[in-house]
KEMI-311686 format. One line per field, with one value per residue (C-alpha): residue number from 0; y, z, x. Coordinates in steps of 0.1 Angstrom, whole numbers, padded with zeros to 4 digits. Each point is the difference from the previous one (the first is absolute). Example, Ala and Ser with C-alpha at 12.3 -4.5 7.8 and 13.67 -1.06 7.14 Angstrom:
// KEMI-311686
nr: 0:1
v: -0045:0034
w: 0078:-0007
u: 0123:0014
This chain:
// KEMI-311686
nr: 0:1:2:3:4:5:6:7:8:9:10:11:12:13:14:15:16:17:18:19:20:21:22:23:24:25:26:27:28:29:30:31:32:33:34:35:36:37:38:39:40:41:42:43:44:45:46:47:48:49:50:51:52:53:54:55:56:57:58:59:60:61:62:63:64:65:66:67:68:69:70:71:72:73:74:75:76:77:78:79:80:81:82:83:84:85:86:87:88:89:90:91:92:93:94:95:96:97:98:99:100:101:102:103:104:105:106:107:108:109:110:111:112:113:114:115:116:117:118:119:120:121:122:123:124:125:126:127:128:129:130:131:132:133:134:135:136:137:138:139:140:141:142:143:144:145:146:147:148:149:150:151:152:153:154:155:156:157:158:159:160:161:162:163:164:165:166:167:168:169:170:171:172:173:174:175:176:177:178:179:180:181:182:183:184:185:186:187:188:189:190:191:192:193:194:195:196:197:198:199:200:201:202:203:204:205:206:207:208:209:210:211:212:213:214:215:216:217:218:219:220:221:222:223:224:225:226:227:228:229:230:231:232:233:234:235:236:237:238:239:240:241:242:243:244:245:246:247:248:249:250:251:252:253:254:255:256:257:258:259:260:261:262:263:264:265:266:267:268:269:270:271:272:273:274:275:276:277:278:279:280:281:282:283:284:285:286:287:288:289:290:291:292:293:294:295:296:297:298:299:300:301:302
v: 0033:-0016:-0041:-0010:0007:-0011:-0025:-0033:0013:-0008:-0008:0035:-0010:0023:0011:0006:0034:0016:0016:0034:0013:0030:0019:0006:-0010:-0020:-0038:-0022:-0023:0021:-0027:-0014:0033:-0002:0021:0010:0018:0010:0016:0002:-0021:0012:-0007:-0033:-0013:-0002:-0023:-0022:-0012:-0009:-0017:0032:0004:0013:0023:-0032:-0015:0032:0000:-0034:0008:0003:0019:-0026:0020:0037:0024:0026:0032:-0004:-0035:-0006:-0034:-0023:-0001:-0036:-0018:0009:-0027:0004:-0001:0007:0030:0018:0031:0015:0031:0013:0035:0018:0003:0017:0005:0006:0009:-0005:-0007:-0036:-0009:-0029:0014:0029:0010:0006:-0019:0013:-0028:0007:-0020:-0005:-0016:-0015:0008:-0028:-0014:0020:-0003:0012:0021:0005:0023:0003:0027:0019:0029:0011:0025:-0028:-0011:0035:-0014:-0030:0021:0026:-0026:-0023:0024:-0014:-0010:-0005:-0027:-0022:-0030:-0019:-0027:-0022:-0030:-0007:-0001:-0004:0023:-0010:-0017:0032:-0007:0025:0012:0011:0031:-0013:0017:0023:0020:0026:0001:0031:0017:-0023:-0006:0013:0026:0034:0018:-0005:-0010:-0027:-0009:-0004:-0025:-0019:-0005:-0013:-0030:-0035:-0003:-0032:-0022:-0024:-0026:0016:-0001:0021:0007:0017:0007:0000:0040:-0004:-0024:0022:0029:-0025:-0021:0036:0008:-0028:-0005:0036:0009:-0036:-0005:-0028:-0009:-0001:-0031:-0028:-0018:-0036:0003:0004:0033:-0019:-0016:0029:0012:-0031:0005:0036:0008:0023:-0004:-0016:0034:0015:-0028:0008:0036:-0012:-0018:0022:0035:-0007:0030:-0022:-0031:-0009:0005:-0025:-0025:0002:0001:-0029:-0019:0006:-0013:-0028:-0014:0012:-0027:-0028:0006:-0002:-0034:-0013:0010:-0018:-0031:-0005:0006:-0027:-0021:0007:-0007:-0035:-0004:0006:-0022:-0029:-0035:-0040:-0018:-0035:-0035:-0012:-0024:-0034:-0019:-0034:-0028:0006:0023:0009:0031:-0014:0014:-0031:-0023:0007:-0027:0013:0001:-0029:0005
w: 0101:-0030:0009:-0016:0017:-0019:0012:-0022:-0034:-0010:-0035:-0019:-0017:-0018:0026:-0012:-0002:0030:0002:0015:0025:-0012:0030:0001:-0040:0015:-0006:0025:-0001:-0005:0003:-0037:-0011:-0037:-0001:-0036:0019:0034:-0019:-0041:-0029:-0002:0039:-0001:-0031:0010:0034:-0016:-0017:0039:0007:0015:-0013:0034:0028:0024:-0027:0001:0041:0004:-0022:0028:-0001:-0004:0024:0011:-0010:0024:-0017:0025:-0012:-0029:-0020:-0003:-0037:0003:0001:-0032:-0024:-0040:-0019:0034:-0001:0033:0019:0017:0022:-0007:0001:-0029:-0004:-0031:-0037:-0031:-0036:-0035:-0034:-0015:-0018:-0024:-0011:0005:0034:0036:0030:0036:0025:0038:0028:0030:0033:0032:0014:-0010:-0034:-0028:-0026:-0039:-0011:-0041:-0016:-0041:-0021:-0031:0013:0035:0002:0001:0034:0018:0021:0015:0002:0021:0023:0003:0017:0025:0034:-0007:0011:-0018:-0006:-0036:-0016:-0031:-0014:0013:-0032:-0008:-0018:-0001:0033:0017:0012:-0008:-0010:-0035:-0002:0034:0019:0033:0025:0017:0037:0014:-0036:-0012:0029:0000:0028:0004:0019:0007:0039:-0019:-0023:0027:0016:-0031:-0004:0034:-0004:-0005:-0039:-0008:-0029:-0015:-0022:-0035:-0034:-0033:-0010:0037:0024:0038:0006:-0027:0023:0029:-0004:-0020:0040:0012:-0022:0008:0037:0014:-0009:0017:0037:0024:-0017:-0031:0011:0012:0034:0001:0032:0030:0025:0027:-0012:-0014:0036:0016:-0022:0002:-0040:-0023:-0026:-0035:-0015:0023:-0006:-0040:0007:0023:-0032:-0026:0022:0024:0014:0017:0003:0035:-0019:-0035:0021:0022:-0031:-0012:0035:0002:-0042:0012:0035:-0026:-0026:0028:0018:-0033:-0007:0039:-0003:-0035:0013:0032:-0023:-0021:0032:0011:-0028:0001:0032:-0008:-0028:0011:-0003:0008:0019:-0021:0019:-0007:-0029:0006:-0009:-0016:0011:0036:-0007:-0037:-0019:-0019:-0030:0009:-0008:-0036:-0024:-0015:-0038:-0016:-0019
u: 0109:-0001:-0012:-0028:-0032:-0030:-0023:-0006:-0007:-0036:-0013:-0018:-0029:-0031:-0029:-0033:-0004:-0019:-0034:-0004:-0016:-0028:0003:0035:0011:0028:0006:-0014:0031:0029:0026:-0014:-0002:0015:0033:-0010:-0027:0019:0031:-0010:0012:0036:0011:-0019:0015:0030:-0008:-0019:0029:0007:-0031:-0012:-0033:-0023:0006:0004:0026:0020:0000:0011:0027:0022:0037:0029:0021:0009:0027:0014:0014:0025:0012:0014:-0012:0030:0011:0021:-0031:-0012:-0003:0003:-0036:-0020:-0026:0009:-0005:0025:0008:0035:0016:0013:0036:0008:-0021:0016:-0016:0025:-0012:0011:0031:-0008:-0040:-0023:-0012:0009:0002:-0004:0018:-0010:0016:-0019:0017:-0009:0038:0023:-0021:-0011:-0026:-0001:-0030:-0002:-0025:0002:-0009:0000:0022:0011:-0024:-0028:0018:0003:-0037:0019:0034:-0019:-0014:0026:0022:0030:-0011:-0039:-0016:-0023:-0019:0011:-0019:0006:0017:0036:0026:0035:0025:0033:0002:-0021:-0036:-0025:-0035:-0009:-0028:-0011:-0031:0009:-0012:0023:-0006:-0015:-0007:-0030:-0014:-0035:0004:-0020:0029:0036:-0010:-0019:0025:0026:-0025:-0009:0036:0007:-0025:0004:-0005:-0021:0015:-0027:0002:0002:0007:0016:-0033:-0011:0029:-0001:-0005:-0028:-0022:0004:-0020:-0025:-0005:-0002:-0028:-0020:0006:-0002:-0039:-0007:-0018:-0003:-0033:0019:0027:-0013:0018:0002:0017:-0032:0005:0003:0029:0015:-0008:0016:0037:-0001:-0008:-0012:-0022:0004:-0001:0023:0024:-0003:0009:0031:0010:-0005:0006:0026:0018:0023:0015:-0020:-0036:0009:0016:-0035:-0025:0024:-0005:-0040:-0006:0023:-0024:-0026:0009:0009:-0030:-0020:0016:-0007:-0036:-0005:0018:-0023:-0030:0010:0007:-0040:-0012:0017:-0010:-0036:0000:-0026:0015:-0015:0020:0009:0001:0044:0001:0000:0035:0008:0018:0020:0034:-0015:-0020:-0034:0025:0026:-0033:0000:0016:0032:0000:0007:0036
């Protein structure tokens, strides 16, 4: 579950910023809805050092692949100097003050079974590490992020970002929690400044108060009829919301026809217009001398 499923990447660009409708106070277009406006300064900062800068941007922002809490991400692929994000299990934590200057270290090893990867947290005394000590207990599972390093032959990540599977995810009950837990977790294209977890709940804000209305289809109903799909906002939601592998892999499929059938249409526009194009038929040129072009008439230069 973890192949990369976005469609072409597009280019993110400003949008105008769109009028609102009186009647109902919300934006008439709320694809170019700012995100400045749509989630505040200090969620939208942070994407528009992604090029995310409108609620449209931040939907076509597409996950690079899918983690299963069940699968392990395999840690021999990781190259050195490579922002990553990983889901790994815990496999031991340990906190010890540092021989050679002042302050501790706390040193967790995560695993996917045969590999294992280095996590290193510093601080000005062990009692500054107890918050990742509690959480990074043996056996958890979790979802690391940062830059891949090199200590004495050992990979690992230094103060990295992480999310510990079924304790921050934002459920109301433990029913919920178990459920949250059991999804597909999108992993998107991210950075130190914003990791992967980060733009999640920002897509959900954006793309759960939206309505048909809101998402315009390129693709006609009677197509979507004719192939049996759903709509361009259902598709988004497969994407972003999947509770399974069966409904990314089908948002993934319907944003792919979307994007071919997008390029078809352009292509046989272009095609009518040339056809339409008027033209004047021109009498064929008359030639020179038998066997020879009126060019082979010319003197050659003199030398």
């Amino acid at each position: 579950m973890t192949e990369p499923t976005e469609p072409t990447e597009r280019t993110h660009g400003s949008a105008p910023s769109p009028t609102t409708d009186v009647a109902t106070g919300r934006p008439t277009d709320r694809l170019a809805e700012p995100l400045t406006r749509a989630l505040g300064a200090r969620s939208a900062n942070p994407l528009a050092k992604l090029g995310l800068r409108t609620v449209g941007d931040l939907l076509r922002h597409y996950p690079r692949r899918y983690g299963d809490p069940g699968t392990l991400t395999d840690l021999a692929g990781l190259a050195l100097g490579e922002h990553v994000t990983i889901v790994a299990q815990v496999r031991s934590t340990t906190v010890r003050r540092m021989r050679n200057r002042p302050g501790a270290i706390l040193e967790a090893v995560v695993t996917d079974g045969p590999r294992q990867l280095s996590l290193t947290f510093f601080a000005k005394s062990p009692n500054a590490l107890r918050y990742h000590e509690q959480r990074l207990a043996a056996g958890r599972l979790g979802l690391f992020t940062g830059v891949v390093g090199d200590y004495r032959g050992t990979r690992q990540l230094t103060h990295p970002d992480y999310r510990i599977i079924g304790m921050d995810d934002d459920a109301e009950d433990a029913e919920s929690a178990v459920l949250e837990a059991s999804r597909p977790i999108p992993i998107y294209p991210a950075s130190a400044s914003i990791p992967s977890w980060k733009i999640q709940p920002a897509v959900r804000t954006v793309l759960d108060p939206l309505r048909e209305e809101d998402v315009p289809d390129p693709v006609p109903d009677a197509v979507r009829a004719q192939h049996g799909l759903g709509t361009r906002l259902e598709a988004l939601r497969d994407v972003h919301e999947p509770y399974d592998e069966q409904q990314w892999r089908r948002g993934r499929d319907r944003l792919r026809y979307e994007e071919a059938f997008v390029l078809q249409a352009a292509l046989a526009q272009r095609r009518a217009r040339a056809e339409a194009e008027p033209a004047t038929a021109r009498p064929p040129r008359a030639r020179g001398r038998a066997g020879s072009s009126p060019t082979s008439t010319r003197p050659c230069p003199s030398r």
